[in-house]
Backbone as a ProteinNet text record, in pm:
[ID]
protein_1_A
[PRIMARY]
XXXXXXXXXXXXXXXXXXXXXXXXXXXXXXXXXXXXXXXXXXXXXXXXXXXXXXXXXXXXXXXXXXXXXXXXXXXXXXXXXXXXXXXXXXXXXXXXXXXXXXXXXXXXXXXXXXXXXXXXXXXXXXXXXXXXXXXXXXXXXXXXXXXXXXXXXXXXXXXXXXXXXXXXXXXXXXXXXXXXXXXXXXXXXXXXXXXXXXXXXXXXXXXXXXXXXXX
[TERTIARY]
16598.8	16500.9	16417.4	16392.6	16347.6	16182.2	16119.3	15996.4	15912.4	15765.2	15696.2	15718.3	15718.3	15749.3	15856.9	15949.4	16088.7	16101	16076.2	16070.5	15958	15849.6	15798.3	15864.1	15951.1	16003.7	16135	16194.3	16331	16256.5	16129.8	16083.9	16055.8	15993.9	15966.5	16093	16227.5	16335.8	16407.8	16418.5	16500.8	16466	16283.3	16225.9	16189.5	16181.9	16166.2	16041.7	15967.3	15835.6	15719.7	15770.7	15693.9	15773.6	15871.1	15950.2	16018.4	16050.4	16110.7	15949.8	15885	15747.5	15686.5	15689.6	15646.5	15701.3	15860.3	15871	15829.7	15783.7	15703.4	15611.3	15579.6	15549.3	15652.7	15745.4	15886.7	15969.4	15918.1	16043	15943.5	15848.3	15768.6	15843.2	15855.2	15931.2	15872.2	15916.4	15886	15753.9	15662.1	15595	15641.4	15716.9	15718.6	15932.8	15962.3	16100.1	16159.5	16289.4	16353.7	16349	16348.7	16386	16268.5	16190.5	16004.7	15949.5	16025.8	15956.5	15937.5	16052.4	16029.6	15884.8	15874.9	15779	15638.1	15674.7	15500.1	15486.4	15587	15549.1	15487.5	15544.8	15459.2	15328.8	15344	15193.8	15061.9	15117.2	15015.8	14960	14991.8	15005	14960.6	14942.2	14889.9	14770.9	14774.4	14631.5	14601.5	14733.9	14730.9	14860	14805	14924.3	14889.5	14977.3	14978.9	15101.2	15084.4	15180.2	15144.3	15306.3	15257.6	15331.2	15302.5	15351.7	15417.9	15463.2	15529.9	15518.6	15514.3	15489.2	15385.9	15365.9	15313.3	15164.2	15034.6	14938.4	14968.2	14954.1	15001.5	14969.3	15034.8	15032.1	14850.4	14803.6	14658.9	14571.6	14556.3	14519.1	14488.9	14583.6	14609.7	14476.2	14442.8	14348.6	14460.6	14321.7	14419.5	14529.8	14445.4	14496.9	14641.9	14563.9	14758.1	14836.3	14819.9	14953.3	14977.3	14939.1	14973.6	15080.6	14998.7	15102.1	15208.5	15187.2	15342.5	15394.7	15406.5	15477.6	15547.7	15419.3	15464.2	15547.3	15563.2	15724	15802.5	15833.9	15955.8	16136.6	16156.1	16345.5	16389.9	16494.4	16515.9	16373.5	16314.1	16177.8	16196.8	16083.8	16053.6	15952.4	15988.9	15896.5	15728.3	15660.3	15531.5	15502.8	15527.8	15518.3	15516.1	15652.2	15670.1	15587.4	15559.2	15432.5	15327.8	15227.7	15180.5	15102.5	15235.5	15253.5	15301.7	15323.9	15320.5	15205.1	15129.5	15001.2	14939.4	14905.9	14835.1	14862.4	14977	15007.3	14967.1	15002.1	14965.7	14780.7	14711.3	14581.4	14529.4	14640.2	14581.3	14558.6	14700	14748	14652.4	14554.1	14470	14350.1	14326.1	14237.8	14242.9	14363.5	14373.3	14257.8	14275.7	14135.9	14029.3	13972	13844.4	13851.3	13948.8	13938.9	13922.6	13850.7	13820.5	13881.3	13888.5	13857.4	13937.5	13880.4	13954.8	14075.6	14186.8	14265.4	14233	14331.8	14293.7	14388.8	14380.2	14457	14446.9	14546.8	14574.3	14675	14662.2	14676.3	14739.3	14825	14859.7	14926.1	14836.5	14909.6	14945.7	15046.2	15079.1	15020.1	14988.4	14946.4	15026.4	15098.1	15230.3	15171.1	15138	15063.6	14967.6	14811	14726.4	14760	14846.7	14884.2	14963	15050.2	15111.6	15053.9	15130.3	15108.5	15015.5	15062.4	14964.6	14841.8	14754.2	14647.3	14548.2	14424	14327.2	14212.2	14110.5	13942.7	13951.5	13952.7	13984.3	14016.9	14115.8	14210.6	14157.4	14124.6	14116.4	13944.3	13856	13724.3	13746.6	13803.5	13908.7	13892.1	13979.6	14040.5	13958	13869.6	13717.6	13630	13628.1	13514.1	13617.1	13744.8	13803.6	13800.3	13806.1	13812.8	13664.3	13531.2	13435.2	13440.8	13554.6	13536	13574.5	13511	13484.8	13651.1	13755.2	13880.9	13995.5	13920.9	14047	14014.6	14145	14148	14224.8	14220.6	14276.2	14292.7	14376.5	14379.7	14502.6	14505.1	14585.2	14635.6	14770.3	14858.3	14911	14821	14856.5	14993.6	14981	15183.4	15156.9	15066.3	15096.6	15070.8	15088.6	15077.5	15179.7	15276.3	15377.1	15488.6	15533.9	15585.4	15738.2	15881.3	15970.2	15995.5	15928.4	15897.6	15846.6	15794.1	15692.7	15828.4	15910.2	16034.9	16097.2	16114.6	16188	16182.7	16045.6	16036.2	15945.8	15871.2	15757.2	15814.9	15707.6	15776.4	15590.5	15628.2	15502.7	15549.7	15428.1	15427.5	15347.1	15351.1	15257.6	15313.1	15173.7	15157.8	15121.9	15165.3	15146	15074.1	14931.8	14923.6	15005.6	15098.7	15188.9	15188.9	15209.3	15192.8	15360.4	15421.8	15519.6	15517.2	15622.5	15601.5	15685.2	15715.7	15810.7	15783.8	15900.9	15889	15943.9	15935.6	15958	15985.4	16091.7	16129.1	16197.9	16169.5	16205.7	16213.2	16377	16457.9	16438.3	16542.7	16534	16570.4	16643.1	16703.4	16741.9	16668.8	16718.3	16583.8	16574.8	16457.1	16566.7	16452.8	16486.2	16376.4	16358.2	16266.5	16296.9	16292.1	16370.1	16214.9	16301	16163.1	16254.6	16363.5	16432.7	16348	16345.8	16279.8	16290.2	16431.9	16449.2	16412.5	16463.1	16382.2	16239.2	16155.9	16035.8	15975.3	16046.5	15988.7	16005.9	16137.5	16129.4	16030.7	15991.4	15918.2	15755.8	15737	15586.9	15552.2	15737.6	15710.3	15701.1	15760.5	15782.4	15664.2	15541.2	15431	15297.8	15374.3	15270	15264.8	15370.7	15392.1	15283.4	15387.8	15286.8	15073.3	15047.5	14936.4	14862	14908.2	14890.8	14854.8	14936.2	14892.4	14814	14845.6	14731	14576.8	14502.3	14361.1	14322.8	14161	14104.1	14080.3	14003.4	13948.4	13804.4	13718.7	13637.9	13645.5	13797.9	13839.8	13938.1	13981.9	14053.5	13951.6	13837.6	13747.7	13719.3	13690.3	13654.9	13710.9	13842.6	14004.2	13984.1	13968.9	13958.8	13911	13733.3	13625.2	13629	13679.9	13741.8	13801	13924.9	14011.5	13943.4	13860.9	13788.5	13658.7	13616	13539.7	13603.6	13760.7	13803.6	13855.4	13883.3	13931.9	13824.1
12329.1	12399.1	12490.9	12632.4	12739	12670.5	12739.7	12671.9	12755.4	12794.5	12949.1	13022.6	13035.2	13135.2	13185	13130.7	13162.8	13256.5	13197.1	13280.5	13416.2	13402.4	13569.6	13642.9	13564	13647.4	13741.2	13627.4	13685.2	13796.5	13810.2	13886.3	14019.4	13976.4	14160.5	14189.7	14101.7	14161.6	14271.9	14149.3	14207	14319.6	14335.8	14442.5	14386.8	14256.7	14199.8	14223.1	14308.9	14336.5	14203.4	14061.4	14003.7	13865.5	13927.2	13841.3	13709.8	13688.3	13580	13496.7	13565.3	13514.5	13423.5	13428	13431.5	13254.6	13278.6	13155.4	12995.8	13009.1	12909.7	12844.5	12879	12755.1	12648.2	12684.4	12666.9	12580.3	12566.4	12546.5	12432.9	12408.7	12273.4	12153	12133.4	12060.6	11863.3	11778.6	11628	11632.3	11559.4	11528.7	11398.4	11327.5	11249.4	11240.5	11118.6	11114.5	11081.1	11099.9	11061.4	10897.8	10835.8	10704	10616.1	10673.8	10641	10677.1	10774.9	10873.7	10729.1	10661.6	10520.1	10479.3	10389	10344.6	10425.3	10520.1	10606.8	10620.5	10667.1	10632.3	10533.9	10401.4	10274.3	10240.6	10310.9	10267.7	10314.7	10431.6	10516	10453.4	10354.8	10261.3	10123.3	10083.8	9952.2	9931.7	9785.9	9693.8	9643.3	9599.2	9495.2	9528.3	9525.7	9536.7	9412.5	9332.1	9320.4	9375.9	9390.9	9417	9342.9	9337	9304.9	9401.1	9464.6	9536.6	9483.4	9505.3	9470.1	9568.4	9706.2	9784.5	9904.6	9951.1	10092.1	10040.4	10142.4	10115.8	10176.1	10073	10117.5	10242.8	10321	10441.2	10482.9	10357	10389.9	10343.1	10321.3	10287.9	10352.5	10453.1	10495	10693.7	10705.6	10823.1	10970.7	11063.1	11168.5	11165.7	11178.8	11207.4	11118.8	10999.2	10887.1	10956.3	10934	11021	11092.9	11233.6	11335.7	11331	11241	11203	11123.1	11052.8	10984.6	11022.4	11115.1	11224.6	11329.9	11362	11487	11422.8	11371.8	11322.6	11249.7	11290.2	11230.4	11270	11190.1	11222.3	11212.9	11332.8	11463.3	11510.8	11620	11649.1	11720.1	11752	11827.2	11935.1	12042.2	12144.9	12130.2	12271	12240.4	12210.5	12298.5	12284.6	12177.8	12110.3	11959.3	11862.9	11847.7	11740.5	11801.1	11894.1	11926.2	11843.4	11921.4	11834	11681.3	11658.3	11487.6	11406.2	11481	11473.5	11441.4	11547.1	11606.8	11520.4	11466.6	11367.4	11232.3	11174.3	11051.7	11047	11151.8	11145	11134.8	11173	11186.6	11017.4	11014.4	10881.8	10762.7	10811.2	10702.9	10708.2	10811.5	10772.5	10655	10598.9	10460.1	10352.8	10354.8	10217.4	10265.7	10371.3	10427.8	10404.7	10369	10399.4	10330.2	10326.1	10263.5	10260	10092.6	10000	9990.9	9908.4	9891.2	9824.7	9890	9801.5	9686.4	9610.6	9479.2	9485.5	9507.3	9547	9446.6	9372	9278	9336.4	9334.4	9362.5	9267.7	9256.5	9130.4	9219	9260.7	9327.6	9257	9286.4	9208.6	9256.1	9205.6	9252.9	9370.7	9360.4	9436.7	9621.9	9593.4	9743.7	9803	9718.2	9733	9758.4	9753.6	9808.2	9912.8	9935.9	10076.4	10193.8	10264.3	10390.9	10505.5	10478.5	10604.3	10532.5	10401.1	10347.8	10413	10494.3	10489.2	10431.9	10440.3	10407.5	10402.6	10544.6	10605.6	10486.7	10463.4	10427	10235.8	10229.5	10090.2	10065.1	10183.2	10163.8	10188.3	10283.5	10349.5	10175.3	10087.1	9986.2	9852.9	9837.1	9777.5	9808.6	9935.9	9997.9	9969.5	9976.6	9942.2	9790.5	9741.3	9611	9536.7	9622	9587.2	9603.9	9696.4	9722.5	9575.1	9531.2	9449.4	9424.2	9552.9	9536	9528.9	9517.5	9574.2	9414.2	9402.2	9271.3	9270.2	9225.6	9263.1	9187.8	9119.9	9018.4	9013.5	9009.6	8990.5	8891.1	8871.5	8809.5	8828.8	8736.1	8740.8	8706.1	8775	8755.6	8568.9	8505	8372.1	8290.3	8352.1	8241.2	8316.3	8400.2	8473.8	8351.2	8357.9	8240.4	8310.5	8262.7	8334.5	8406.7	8369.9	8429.3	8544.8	8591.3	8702	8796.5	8758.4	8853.5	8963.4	8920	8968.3	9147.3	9181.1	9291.8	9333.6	9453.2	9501.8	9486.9	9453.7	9451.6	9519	9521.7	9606.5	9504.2	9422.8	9367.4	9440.6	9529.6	9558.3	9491.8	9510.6	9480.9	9585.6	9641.6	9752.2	9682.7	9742.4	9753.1	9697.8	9645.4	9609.8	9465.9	9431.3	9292.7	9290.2	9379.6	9353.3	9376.6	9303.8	9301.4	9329.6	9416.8	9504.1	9469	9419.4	9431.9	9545.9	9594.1	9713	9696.6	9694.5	9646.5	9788.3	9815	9974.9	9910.6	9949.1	9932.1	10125	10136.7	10258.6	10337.8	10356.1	10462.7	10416.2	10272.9	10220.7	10242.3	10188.7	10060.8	10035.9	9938.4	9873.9	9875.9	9931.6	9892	9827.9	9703.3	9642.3	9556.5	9552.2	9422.1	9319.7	9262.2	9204.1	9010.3	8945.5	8792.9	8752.9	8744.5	8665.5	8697.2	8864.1	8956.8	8927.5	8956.7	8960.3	8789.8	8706.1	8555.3	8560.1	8552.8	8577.3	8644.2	8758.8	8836.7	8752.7	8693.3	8647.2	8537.2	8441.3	8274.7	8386.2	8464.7	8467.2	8516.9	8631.1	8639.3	8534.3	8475.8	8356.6	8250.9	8257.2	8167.2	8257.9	8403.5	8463.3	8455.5	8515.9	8452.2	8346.7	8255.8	8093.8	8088.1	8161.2	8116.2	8231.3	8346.8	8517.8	8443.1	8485.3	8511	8492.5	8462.1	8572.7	8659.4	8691.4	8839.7	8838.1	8735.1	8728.9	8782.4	8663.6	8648.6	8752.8	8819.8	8947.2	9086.9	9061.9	9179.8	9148.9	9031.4	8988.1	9033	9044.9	9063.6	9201.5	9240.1	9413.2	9458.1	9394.1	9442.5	9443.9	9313.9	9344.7	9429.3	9445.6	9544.4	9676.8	9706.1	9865.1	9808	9702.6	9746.1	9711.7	9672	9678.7	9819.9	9912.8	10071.6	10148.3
15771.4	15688.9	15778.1	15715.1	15829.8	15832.4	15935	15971.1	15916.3	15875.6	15817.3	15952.8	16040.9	16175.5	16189.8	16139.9	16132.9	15998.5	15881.1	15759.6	15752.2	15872.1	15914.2	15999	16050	16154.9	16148.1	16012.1	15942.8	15831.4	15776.9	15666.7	15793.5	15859.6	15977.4	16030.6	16066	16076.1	15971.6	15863.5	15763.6	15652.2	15711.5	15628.8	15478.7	15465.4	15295.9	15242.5	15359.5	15294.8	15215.4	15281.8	15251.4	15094	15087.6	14981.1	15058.9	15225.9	15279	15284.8	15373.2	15388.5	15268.3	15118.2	15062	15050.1	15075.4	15041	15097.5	15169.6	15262	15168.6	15060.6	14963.6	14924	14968.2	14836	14932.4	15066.3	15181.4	15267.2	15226.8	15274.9	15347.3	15492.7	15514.2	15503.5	15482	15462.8	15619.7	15557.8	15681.3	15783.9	15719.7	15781.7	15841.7	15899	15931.7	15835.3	15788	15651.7	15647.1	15742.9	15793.8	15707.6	15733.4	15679.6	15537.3	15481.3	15357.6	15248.3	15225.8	15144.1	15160.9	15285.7	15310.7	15301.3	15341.5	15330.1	15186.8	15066.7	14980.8	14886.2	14946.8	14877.4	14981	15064.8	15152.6	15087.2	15002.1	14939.6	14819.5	14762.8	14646.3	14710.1	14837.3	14867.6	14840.9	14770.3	14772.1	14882.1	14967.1	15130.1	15196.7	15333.8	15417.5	15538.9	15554.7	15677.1	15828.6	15910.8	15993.4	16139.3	16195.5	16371.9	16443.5	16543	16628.5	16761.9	16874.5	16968.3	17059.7	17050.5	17141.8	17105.9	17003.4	16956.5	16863.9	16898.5	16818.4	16658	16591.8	16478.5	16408.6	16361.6	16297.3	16213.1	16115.8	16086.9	16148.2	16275.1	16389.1	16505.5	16502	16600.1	16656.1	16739	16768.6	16775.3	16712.3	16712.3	16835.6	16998.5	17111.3	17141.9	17102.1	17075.9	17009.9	16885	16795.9	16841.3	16909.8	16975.7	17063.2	17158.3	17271.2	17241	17164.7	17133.4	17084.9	16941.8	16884.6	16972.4	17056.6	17185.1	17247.1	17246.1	17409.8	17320.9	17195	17118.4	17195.1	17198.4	17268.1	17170.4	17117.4	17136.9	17127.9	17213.1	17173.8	17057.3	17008.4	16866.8	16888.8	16843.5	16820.3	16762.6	16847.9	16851.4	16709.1	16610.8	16470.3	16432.2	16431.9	16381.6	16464.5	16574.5	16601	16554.8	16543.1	16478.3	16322.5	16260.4	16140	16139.2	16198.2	16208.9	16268.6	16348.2	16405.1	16282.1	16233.4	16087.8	15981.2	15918.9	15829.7	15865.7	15998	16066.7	16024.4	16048.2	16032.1	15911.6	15821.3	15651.8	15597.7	15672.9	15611.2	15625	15762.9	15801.6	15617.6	15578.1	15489.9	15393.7	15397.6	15351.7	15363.3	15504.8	15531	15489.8	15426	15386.6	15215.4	15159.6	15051.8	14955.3	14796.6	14739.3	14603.8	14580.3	14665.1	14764.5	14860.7	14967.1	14974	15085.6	15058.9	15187.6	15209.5	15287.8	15399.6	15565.3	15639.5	15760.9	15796.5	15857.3	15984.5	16070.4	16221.3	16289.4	16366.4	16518	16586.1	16737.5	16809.4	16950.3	16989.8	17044.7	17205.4	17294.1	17459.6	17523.3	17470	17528.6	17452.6	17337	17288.2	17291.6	17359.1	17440.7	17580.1	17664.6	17788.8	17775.3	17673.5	17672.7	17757.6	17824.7	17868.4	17799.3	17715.6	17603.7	17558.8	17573	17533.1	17627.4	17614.1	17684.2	17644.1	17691.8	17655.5	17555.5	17480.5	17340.8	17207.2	17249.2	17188.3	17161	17322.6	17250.4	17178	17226.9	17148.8	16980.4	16982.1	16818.6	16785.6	16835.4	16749.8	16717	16851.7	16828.5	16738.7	16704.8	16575.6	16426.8	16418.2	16349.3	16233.8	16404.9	16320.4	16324.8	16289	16240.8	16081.6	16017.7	15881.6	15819.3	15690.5	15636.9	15564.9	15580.2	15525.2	15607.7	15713.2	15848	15942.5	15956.7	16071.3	16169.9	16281.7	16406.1	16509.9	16513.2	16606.5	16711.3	16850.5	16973.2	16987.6	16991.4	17068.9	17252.1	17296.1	17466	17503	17617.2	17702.7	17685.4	17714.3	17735.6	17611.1	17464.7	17351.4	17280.7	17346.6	17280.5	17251.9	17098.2	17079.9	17049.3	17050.8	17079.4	16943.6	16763.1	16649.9	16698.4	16800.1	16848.9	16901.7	16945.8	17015.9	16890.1	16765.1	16674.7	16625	16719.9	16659.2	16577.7	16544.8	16482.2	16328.7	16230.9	16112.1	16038.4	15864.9	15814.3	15654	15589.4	15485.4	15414.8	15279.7	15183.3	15041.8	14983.3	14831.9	14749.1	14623.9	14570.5	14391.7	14379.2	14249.4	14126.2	14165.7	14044	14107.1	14213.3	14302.3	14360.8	14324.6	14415.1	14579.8	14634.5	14806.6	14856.3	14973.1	15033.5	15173.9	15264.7	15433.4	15494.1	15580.1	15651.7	15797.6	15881.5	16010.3	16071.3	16157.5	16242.4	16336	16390.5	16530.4	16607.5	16717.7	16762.4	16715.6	16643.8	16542.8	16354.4	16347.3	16218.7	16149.4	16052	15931.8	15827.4	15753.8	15663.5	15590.7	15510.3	15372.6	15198.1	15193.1	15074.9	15035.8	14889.7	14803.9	14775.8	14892.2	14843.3	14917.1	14825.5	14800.6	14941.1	14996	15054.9	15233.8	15228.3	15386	15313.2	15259.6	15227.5	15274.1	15243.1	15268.6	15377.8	15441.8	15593.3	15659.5	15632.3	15703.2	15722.8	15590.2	15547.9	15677.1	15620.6	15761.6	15874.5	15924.4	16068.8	16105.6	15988.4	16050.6	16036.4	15962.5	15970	16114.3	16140.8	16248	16352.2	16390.1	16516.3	16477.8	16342.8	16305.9	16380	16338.3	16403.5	16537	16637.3	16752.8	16807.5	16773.8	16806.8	16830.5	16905.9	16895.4	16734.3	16725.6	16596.1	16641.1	16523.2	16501.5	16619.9	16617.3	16703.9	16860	16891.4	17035.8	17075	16963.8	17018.4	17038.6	16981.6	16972.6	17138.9	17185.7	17358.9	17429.8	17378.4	17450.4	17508.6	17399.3	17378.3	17499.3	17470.2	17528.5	17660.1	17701.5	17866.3	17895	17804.3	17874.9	17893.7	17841.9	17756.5	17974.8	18000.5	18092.2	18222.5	18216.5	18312.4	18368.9	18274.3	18269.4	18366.7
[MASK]
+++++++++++++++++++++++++++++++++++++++++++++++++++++++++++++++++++++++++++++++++++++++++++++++++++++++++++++++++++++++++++++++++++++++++++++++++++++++++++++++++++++++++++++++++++++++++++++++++++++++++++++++++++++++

């Protein structure tokens, strides 16, 4: 799909006087990866999500300057445009946790995504002010209460207005998004288990706070 720079650039070639140009209403490319468009659609419809991560600060979580940078060094890279706009959507999307009523956002990140390369100051004060909101919860899993339920991989539980429940699991080039009973129960035990042994919300805010004055 041409990009709007491309469709001005083919309209001052081809002399269209403004008729290629024009179409850049019409030629809107997906903000997000095809892999994801499912999921961002029912995210937009959640009452509750919970999720756990394993390596990456989660997407409504995450500071402009993160998204940036992690978008920016995508392999195959991607054009300025398209991070850009994925920048830009990633940020919309955050208006979720603001919104009313609220929905209810449940967090377990694992140690391993607080040390990431791309975490700065930023990023982890971002997630401390976060999880003061009265809808947002946030709690750490350390390298040493990592239980081997914790190995399986980042997964994303929501609930939509109607009360149905959908899991969401992204490998390196896969996902899976189904409302099917039985991935969905699975998904619930296996984050219940990591749950269980994570920090709270209290003792991960501590967690944090060190790390934020050891920097």
């Amino acid at each position: 799909m041409p990009t709007p720079r491309v469709l001005d650039a083919a309209d001052e070639l081809c002399h269209a006087e403004g008729l290629l140009s024009a179409a850049k209403d019409y030629v809107k490319r997906e903000p997000f990866p095809a892999r994801a468009q499912d999921f961002m659609l029912y995210e937009r419809e959640a009452v509750s999500i919970w999720s756990y991560e394993t390596l990456l600060v989660p997407g409504l979580l995450q500071t402009k300057a993160y998204a940036t940078g992690l978008i920016g060094n995508f392999s195959p890279p991607l054009d300025e445009e398209t991070v850009e706009e994925r920048v830009a959507a990633r940020m919309e999307r955050q208006e979720l946790l603001t919104r009313k009523p609220p929905v209810a956002c449940s967090y377990v990140l694992h140690e391993a995504v607080l040390r990431g390369c791309q975490v700065d100051r930023e990023q982890l004060l971002h997630l401390l002010e976060l999880g003061k909101r009265n809808n947002v919860t946030i709690q750490v899993l350390p390298f040493g209460l990592a239980i081997p339920a914790a190995l399986g991989g980042p997964m994303v539980m929501l609930e939509t207005h109607d009360h149905e429940r959908f899991a969401y699991s992204t490998g390196q080039s896969v996902s899976q998004f189904t409302s099917d009973p039985g991935v969905v129960s699975a998904h619930i035990e296996r984050l219940s288990m990591i749950r269980t042994v994570a920090l709270g919300p209290a003792e991960s805010a501590g967690f944090i706070e060190r790390m934020v004055e050891a920097l």
